[in-house]
N, C-alpha and C positions, 0 to 999 in steps of 0.2 A: 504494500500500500504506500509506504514509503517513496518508493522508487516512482510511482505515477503521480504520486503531489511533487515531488525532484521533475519531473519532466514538465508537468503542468507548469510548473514555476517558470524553468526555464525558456520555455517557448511561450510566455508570456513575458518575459521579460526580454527574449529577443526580439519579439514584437513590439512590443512599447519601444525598445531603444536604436527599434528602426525608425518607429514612425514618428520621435522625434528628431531625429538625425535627418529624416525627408525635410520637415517641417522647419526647422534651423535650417537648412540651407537654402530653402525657398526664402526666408525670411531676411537672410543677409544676400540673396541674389536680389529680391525685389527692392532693399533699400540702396545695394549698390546701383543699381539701375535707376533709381529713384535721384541719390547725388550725380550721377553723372549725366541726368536727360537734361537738354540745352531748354536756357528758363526763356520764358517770351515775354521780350522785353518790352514799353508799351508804346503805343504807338507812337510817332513822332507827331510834334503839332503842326498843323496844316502852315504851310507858306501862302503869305499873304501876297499876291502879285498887285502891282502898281500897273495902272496903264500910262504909256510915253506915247507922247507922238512922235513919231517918225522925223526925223530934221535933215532937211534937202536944201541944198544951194544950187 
C-alpha cells in the first residue's frame, strides 16, 4: 500500500512541477515580450501651414 501512495505522490508531484515550470516560462516569455514591444509614441501635433502669395517680377 505503501509503494502506490510513493507512486501517487510522485506522479503528482511530477505533474504539478511541470505544470509550473510551463507556466513560469510563459510568464517570463510574455513579460519579456511585453518590455521589448516598441511603445506608440503619440501623435505629432498637426502643422499649421501659412498661405504666401507667390512673388513675381
Amino acid at each position: 500500500m505503501a509503494d502506490v501512495l510513493n507512486l501517487a505522490m510522485l506522479i503528482c508531484a511530477s505533474l504539478g512541477a511541470m505544470a509550473f515550470g510551463i507556466l513560469a516560462a510563459y510568464a517570463i516569455l510574455r513579460a519579456t515580450f511585453a518590455f521589448i514591444r516598441p511603445r506608440k509614441s503619440p501623435a505629432p501635433a498637426p502643422v499649421k501651414t501659412q498661405t504666401e502669395a507667390a512673388r513675381t517680377s
